[in-house]
C-alpha positions as CSV (number, residue, x, y, z in Angstrom):
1,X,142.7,-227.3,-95.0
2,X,140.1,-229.0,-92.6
3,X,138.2,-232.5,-92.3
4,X,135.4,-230.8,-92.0
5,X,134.0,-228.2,-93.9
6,X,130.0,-226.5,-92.9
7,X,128.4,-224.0,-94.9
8,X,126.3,-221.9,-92.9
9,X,126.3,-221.2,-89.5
10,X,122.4,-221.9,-88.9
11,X,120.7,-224.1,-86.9
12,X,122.0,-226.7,-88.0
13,X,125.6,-225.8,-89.0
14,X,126.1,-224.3,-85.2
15,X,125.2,-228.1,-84.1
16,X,127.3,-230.1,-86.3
17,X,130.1,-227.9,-85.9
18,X,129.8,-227.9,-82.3
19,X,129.5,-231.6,-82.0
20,X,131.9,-232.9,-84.9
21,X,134.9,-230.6,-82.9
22,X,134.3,-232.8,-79.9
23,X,137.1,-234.9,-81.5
24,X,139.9,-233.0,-81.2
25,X,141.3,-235.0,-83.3
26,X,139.5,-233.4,-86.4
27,X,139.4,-229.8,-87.2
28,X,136.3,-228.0,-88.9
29,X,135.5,-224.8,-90.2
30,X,132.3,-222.9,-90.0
31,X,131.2,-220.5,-92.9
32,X,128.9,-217.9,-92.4
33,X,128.2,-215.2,-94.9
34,X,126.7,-212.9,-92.4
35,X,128.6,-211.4,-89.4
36,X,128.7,-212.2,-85.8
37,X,125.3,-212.2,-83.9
38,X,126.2,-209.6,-81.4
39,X,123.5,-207.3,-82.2
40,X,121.6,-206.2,-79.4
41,X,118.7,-207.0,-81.3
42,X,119.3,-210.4,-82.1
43,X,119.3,-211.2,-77.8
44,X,115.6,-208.9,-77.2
45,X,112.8,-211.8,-78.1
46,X,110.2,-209.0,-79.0
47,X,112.3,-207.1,-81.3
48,X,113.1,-209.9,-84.0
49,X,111.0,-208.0,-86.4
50,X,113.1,-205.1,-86.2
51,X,115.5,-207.4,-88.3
52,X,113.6,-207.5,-90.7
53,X,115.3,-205.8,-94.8
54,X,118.2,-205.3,-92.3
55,X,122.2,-206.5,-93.3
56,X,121.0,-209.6,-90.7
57,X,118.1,-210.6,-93.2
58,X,119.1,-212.5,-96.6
59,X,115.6,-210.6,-97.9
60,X,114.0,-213.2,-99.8
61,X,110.6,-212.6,-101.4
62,X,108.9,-215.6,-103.6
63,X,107.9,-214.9,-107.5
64,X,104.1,-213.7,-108.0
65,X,102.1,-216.5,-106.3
66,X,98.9,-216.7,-108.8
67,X,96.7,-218.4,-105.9
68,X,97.3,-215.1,-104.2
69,X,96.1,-212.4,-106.1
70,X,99.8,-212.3,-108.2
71,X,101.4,-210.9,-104.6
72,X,104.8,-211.3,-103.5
73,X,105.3,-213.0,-100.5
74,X,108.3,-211.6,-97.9
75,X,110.6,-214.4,-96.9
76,X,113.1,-213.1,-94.0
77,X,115.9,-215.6,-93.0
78,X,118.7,-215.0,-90.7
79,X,122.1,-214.2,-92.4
80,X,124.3,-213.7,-88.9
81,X,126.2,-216.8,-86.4
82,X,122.5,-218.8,-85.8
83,X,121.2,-218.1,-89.0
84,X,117.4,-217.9,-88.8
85,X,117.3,-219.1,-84.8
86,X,118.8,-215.6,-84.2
87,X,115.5,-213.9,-86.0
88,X,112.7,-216.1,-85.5
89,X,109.5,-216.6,-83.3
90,X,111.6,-218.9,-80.9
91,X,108.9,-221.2,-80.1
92,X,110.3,-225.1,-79.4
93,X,107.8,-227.2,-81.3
94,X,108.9,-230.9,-82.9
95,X,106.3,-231.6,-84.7
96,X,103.7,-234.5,-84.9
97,X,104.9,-238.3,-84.4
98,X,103.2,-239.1,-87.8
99,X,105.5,-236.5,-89.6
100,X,108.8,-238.5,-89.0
101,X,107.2,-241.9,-89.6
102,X,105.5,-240.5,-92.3
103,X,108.9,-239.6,-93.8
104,X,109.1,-243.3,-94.3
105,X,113.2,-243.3,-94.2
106,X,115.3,-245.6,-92.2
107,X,116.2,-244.4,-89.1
108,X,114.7,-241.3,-89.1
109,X,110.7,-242.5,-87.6
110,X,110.0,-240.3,-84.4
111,X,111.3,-242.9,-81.5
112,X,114.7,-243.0,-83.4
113,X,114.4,-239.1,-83.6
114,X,113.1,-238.5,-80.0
115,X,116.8,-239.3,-78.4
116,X,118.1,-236.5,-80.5
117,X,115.0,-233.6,-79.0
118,X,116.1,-235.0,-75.4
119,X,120.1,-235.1,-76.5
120,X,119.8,-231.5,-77.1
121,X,117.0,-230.2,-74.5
122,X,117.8,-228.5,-71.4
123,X,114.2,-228.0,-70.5
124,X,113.3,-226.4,-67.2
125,X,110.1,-228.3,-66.2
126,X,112.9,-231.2,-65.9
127,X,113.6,-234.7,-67.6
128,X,110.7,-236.9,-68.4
129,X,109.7,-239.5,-71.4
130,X,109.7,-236.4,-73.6
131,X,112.0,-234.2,-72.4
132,X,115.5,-233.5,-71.7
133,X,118.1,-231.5,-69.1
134,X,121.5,-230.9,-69.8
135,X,121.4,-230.3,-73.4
136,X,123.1,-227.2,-74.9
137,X,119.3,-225.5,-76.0
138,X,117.7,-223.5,-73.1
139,X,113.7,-224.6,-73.8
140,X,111.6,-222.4,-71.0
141,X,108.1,-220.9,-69.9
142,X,107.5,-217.5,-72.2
143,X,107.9,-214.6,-69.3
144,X,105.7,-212.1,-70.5
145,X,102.4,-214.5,-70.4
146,X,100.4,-211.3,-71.8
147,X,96.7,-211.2,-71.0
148,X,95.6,-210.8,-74.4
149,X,97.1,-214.4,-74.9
150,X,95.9,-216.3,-71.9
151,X,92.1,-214.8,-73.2
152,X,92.9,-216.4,-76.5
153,X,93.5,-219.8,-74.8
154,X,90.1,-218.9,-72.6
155,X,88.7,-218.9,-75.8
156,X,89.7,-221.7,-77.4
157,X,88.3,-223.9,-74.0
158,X,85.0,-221.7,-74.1
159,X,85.0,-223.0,-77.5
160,X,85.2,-226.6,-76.9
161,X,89.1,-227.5,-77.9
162,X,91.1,-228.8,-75.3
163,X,93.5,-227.1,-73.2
164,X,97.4,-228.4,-73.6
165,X,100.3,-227.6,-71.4
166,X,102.7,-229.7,-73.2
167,X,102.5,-229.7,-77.2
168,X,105.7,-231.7,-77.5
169,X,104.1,-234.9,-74.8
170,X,101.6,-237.6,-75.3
171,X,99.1,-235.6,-77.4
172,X,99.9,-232.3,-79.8
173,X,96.3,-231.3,-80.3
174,X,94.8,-228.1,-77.3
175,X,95.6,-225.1,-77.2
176,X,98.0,-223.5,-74.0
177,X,101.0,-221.5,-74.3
178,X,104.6,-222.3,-76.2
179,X,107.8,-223.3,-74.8
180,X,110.3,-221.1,-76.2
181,X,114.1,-221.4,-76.6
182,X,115.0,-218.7,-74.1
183,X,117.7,-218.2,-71.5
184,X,116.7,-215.9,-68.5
185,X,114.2,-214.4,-71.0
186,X,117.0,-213.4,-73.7
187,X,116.9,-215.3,-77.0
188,X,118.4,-218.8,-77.3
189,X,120.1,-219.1,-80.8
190,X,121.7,-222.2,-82.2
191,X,125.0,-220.3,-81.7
192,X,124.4,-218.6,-78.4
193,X,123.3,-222.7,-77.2
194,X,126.0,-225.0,-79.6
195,X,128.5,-222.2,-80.5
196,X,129.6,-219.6,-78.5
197,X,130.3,-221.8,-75.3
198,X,132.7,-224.5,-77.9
199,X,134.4,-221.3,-79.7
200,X,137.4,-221.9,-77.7
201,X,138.4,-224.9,-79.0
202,X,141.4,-225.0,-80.7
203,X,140.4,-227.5,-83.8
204,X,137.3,-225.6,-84.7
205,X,137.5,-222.3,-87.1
206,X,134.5,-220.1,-87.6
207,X,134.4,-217.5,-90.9
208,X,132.0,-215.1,-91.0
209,X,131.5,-212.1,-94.2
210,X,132.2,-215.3,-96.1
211,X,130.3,-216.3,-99.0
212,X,130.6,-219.4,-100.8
213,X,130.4,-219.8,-104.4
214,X,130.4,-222.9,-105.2
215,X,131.5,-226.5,-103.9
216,X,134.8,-227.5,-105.9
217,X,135.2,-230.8,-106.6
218,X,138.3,-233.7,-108.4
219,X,136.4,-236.3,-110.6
220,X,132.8,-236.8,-108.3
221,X,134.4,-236.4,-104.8
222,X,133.6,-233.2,-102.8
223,X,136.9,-231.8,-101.8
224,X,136.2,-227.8,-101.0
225,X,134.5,-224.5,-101.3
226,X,135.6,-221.3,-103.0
227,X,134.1,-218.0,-102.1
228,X,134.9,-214.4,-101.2
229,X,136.0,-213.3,-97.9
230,X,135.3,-209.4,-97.7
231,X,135.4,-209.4,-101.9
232,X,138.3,-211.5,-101.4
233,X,138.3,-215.2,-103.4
234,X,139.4,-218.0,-101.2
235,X,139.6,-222.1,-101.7
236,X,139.1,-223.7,-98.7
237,X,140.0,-227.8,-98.6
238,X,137.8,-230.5,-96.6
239,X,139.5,-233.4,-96.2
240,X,136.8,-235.3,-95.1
241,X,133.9,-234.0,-96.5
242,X,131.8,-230.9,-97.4
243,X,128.8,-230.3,-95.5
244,X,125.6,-228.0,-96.8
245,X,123.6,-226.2,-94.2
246,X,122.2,-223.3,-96.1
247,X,119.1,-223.6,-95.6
248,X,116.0,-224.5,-97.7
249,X,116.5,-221.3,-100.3
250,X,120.7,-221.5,-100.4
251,X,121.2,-225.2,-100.2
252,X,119.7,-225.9,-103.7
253,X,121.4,-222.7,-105.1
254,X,124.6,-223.6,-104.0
255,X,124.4,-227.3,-105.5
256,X,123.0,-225.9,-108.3
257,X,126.1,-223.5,-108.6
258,X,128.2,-226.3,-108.3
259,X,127.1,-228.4,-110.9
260,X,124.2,-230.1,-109.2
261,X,121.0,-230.1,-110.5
262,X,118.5,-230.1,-113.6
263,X,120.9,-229.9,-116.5
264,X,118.0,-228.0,-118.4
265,X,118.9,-224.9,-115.8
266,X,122.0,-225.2,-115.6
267,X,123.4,-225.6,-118.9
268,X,122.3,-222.2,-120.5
269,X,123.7,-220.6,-117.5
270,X,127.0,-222.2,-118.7
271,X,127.5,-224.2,-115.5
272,X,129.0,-227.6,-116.3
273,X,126.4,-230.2,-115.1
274,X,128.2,-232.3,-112.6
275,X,124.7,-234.5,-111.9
276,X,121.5,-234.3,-113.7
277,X,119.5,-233.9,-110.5
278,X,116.0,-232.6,-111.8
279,X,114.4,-232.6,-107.6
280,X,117.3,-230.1,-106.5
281,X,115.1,-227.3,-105.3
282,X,111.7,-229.3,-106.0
283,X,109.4,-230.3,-103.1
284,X,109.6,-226.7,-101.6
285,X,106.7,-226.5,-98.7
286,X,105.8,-224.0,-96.4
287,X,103.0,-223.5,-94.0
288,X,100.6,-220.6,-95.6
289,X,98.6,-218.3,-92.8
290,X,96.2,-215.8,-92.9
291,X,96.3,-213.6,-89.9
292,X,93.1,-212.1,-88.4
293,X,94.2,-208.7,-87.0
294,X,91.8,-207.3,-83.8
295,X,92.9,-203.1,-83.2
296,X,91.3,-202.0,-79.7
297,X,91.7,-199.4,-76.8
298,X,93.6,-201.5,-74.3
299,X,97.1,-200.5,-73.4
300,X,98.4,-204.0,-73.3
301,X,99.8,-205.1,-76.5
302,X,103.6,-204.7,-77.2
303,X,103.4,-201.3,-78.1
304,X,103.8,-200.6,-74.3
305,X,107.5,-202.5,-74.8
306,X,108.9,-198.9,-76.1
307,X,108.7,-197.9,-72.2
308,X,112.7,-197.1,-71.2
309,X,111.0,-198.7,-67.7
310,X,110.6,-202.4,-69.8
311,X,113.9,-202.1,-71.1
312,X,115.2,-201.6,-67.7
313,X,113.2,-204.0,-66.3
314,X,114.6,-206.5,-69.0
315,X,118.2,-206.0,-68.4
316,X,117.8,-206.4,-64.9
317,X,115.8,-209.5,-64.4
318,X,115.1,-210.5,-67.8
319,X,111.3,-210.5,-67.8
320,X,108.7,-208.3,-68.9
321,X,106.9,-207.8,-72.0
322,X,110.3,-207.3,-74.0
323,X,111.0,-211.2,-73.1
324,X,107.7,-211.9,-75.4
325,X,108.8,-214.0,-78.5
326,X,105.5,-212.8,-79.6
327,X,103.5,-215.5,-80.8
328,X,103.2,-216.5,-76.7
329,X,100.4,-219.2,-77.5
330,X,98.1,-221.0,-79.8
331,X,97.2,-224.8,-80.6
332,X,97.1,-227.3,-82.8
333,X,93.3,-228.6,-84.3
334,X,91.8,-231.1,-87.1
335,X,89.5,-229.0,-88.9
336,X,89.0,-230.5,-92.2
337,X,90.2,-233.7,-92.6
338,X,88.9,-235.6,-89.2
339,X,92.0,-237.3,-89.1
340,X,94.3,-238.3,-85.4
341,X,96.9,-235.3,-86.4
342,X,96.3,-231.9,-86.4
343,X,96.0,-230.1,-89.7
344,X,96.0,-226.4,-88.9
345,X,98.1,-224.6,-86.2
346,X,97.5,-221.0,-84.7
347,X,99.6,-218.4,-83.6
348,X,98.7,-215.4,-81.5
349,X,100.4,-212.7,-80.6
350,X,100.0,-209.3,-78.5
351,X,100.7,-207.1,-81.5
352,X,99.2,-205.4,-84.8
353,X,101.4,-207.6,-86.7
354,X,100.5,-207.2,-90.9
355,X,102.0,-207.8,-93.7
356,X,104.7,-210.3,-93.0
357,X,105.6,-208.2,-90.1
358,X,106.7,-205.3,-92.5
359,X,104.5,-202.7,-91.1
360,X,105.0,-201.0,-88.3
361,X,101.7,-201.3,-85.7
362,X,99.9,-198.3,-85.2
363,X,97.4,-199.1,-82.5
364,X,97.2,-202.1,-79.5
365,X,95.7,-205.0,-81.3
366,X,95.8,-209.1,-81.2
367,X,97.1,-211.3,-84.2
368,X,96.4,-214.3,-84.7
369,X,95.4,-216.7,-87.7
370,X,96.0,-220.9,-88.7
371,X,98.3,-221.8,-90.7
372,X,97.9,-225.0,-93.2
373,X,100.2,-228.0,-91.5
374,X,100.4,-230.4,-94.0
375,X,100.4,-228.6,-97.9
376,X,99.6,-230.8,-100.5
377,X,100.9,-227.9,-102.9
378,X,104.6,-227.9,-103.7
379,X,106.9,-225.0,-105.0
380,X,110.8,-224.6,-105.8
381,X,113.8,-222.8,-105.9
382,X,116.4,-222.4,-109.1
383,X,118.6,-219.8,-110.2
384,X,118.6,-217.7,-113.1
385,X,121.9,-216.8,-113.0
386,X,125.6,-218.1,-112.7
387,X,126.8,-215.0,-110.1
388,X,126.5,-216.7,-107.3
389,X,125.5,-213.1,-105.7
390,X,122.3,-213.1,-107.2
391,X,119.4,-214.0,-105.5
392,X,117.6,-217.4,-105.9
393,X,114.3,-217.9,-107.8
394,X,111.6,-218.9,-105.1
395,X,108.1,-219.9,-106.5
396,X,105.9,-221.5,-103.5
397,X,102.5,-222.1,-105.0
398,X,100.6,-221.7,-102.1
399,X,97.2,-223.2,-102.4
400,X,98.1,-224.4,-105.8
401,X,96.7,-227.7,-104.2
402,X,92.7,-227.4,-103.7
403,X,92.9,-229.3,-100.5
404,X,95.0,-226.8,-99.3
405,X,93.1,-223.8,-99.6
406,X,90.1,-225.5,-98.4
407,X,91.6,-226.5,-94.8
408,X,92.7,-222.8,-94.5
409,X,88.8,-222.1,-94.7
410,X,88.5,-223.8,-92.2
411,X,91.9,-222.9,-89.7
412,X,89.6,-219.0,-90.3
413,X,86.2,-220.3,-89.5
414,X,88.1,-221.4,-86.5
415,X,89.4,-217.8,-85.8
416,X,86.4,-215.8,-86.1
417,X,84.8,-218.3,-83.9
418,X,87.2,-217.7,-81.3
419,X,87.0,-214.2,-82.1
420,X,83.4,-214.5,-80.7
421,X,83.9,-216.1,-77.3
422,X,83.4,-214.6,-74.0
423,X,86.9,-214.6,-72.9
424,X,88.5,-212.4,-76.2
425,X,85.5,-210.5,-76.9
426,X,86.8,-207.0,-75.2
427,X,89.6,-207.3,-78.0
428,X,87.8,-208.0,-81.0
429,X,85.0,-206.0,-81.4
430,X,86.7,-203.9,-84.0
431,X,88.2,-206.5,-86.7
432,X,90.7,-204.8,-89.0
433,X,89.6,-205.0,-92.9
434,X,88.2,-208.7,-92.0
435,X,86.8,-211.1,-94.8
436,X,83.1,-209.8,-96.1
437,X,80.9,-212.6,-94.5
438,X,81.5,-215.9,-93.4
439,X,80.3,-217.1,-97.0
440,X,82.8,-219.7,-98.2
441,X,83.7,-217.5,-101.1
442,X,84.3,-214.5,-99.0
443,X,86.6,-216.8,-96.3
444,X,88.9,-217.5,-99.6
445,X,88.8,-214.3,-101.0
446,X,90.2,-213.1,-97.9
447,X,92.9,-215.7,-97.5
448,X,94.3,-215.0,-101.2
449,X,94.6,-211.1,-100.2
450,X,96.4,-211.9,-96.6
451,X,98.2,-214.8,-96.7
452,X,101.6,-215.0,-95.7
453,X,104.5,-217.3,-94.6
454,X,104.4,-219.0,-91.3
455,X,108.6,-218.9,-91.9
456,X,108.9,-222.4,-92.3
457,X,110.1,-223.9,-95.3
458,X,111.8,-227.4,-96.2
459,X,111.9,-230.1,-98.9
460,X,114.2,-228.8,-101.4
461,X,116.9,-231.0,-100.9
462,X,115.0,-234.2,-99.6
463,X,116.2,-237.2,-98.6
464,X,114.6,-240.2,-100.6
465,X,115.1,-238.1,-104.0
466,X,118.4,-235.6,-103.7
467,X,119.8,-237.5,-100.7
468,X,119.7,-241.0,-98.9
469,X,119.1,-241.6,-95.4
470,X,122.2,-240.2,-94.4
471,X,122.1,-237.3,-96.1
472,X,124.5,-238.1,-98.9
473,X,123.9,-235.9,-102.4
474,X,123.4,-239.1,-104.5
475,X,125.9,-239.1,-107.4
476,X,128.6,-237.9,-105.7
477,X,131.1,-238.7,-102.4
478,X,131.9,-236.7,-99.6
479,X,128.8,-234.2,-99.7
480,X,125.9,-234.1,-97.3
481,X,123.1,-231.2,-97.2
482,X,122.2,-230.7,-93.4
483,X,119.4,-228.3,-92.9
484,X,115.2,-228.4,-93.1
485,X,115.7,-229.0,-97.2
486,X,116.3,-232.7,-96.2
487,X,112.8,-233.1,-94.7
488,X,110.8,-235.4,-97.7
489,X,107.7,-233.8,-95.8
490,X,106.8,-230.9,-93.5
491,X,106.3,-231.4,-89.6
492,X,103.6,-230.4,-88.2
493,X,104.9,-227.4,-86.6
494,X,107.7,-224.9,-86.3
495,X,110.5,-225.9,-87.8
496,X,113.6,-225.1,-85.6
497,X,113.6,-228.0,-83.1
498,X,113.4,-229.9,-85.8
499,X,116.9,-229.0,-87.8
500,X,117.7,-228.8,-84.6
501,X,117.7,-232.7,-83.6
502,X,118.0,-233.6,-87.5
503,X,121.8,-232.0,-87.3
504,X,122.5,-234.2,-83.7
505,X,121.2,-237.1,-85.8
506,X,123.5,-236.0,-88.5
507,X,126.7,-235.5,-86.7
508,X,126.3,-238.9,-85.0
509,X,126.2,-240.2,-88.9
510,X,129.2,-238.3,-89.8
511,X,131.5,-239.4,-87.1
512,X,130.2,-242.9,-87.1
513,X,128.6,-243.8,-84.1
514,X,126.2,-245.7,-83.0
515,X,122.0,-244.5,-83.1
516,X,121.3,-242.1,-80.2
């Protein structure tokens, strides 16, 4: 029995657990269904993809996406102690301003949310209007700073776009390098930041190998979980409440499992319908990207990382090109819509990196592509089953929304013009399988066959429709979903800082106090 109980121990759950047992007059317990993150993997920033199909990877793929030629899409997400902030790209990005007003729910604009980025920043350029020190999250300089990315940022200049050192300050648009959430070049997870240094406490409990089943409930209040423990069933109590940080795939399964969601799914599954919630698991987004991939001759990209001399080199200082979270820079540009925010962002990164990161590189290369920022097109996530074992149903619909498709025209004009400046041109002389001509439909032909996720989806459980503005599952008491399903829209940007600060908003919420 606890006053709190989390499920999952992701982003978001390693901050609300951490904060929430700063009472210790509460106790709270943490469920994880993966294991620890002690992987040496999980701490080398370059080798995330090496987690990819692995025990650490809940190994999601979406349903055949009919913009995209019928194809499959991968979707990794963590399943260890950080969740997906022990597997992802690690770059610190909030967001746009506009997104959080945008959102249009109280509390939540972007100067009630910027308290929260600064509460939890320990950022080594130092405090300022945007940015904090102090905070539990390590946010620092990439250490690898590989040519092939300071040539893309060359380009983008030579190009005409603006160069930008800060993408979390005054102005998001440029191009420069990110800031990533590392700590002397080894990863910075939610749990190595919020977790690991609070596991001492004696009022907070952390389960991993745990899967939970379903939230129990007595009349409409939340009161539990059961699940299985190493095949072992086990009831857990919350006295206070029950708090769902599964992420944006899990969340919805897991009220769905429990009774809440569109009766039409869940009544021939035979799961008693609890609440008739028909926008559980609707309002799925993502950010869509097709990657231009550049092989060539130079012995620069990460390939050179499988040196023993760069391992060594990593253990004892913690730099080198084994500190690279990969994507080291890229930028933020309005290509389509001439509006004051962004609509396309890109990523680049020293590496042959195809397929959702699946295949292994087999030359030096550069990646890089834009992905759409703000998709019109919506998706979801059910279930199609009552074993709570079985994996949900995830339908994206990328591009189902014109508008869509036509800014990622655009976000690869963009590329190939790059691709063409001065400063890149020794790395892309030899294009990998690129689109036929720069005709229109050539550009989209290309985009159906390549496009993958950015890794960065929200919306399913969104406030405004499934929750309220504190997060509450309308319809019932003493539940709250936690996590990036709660976003009404998607940022502009990666999505990590952002669950990041939504949980420190959260736990202030759940313990009562007063606006950061």
């Amino acid at each position: 029995m606890y006053d709190y109980v989390i499920i999952g121990a992701g982003s978001a759950g390693c901050v609300l657990a951490a904060r929430l047992s700063e009472d210790p007059a509460v106790t709270v317990c943490l469920i994880e269904a993966g294991p620890s993150d002690d992987a040496d993997v999980i701490h080398v920033p370059s080798a995330f993809g090496q987690m990819f199909r692995t025990r650490l990877d809940w190994d999601y793929d979406s349903q055949e996406e009919s913009a995209l030629d019928g194809r499959r899409v991968y979707l990794p997400r963590g399943r260890m102690l950080g969740g997906t902030s022990s597997m992802n790209g690690m770059v610190y990005i909030r967001g746009n301003r506009a997104d959080y007003d945008e959102w249009n729910q109280p509390g939540w604009s972007y100067q009630e949310m910027l308290p929260y980025f600064k509460r939890s920043e320990d950022n080594e350029r130092g405090e300022s209007e945007y940015h904090g020190v102090g905070g539990p999250l390590a946010v620092s300089e990439g250490r690898s700073n590989n040519e092939m990315n300071s040539a893309f940022v060359e380009a983008a200049v030579a190009a005409g776009y603006p160069e930008n050192a800060d993408f979390n300050g005054v102005e998001q648009s440029g191009f420069g390098f990110f800031q990533v959430t590392q700590r002397n070049g080894r990863r910075e997870s939610a749990a190595s930041a919020f977790l690991h240094p609070v596991l001492d406490r004696p009022n907070l409990t952390v389960k991993t190998h745990f899967q939970v089943h379903r939230v129990t409930f007595e009349s409409s209040r939340a009161t539990g979980i059961v699940g299985t423990h190493l095949d072992e069933e086990i009831a857990i109590r919350a006295e206070r409440e029950v708090i769902v940080s599964a992420g944006v795939y899990n969340s919805p399964q897991l009220l769905m499992l429990s009774g809440i969601g569109p009766a039409g799914t869940l009544g021939p599954l035979g799961i008693p319908v609890l609440v008739d919630h028909p926008q559980v698991g609707s309002n799925l987004q993502d950010h869509p990207q097709a990657l231009l991939v550049y092989p060539h001759d130079h012995p620069i990209s990460l390939l050179v990382s499988s040196d023993p001399k760069y391992r060594r080199q990593f253990d004892e200082d913690g730099s080198g090109p084994l500190t690279s979270n990969v994507v080291e820079s890229g930028g933020f540009a309005s290509v389509h819509s001439g509006g004051t925010a962004p609509d396309v962002q890109l990523h680049a990164g020293a590496v042959m990196f195809r397929e959702g990161g699946l295949a292994a590189p087999t030359s030096h290369a550069i990646s890089y592509g834009a992905c759409v920022l703000r998709p019109q097109s919506r998706g979801s996530v059910t279930i199609a089953s009552a074993d709570p074992t079985a994996k949900p149903v995830i339908s994206h619909n990328f591009y189902a929304e014109k508008s869509d498709l036509d800014v990622a025209v655009e976000g690869l004009r963009l590329g190939l013009e790059l691709a063409r400046q001065k400063p890149l041109k020794p790395f892309t002389e030899t294009p990998l399988a690129p689109p036929a001509s720069d005709r229109t439909a050539d550009l989209k032909s290309y985009i159906r066959r390549n496009t993958q996720t950015a890794y960065h989806p929200a919306g399913t459980c969104a406030m405004g429709t499934v929750l309220d503005a504190e997060l509450r599952v309308r319809g019932v008491d003493a539940l709250r979903v936690v996590d990036a399903s709660v976003m009404p829209g998607l940022v502009r940007g990666n999505t990590n800082a952002p669950v990041i600060a939504i949980a420190e908003k959260a736990a202030d919420m759940i313990r009562g106090l007063a606006p950061a």
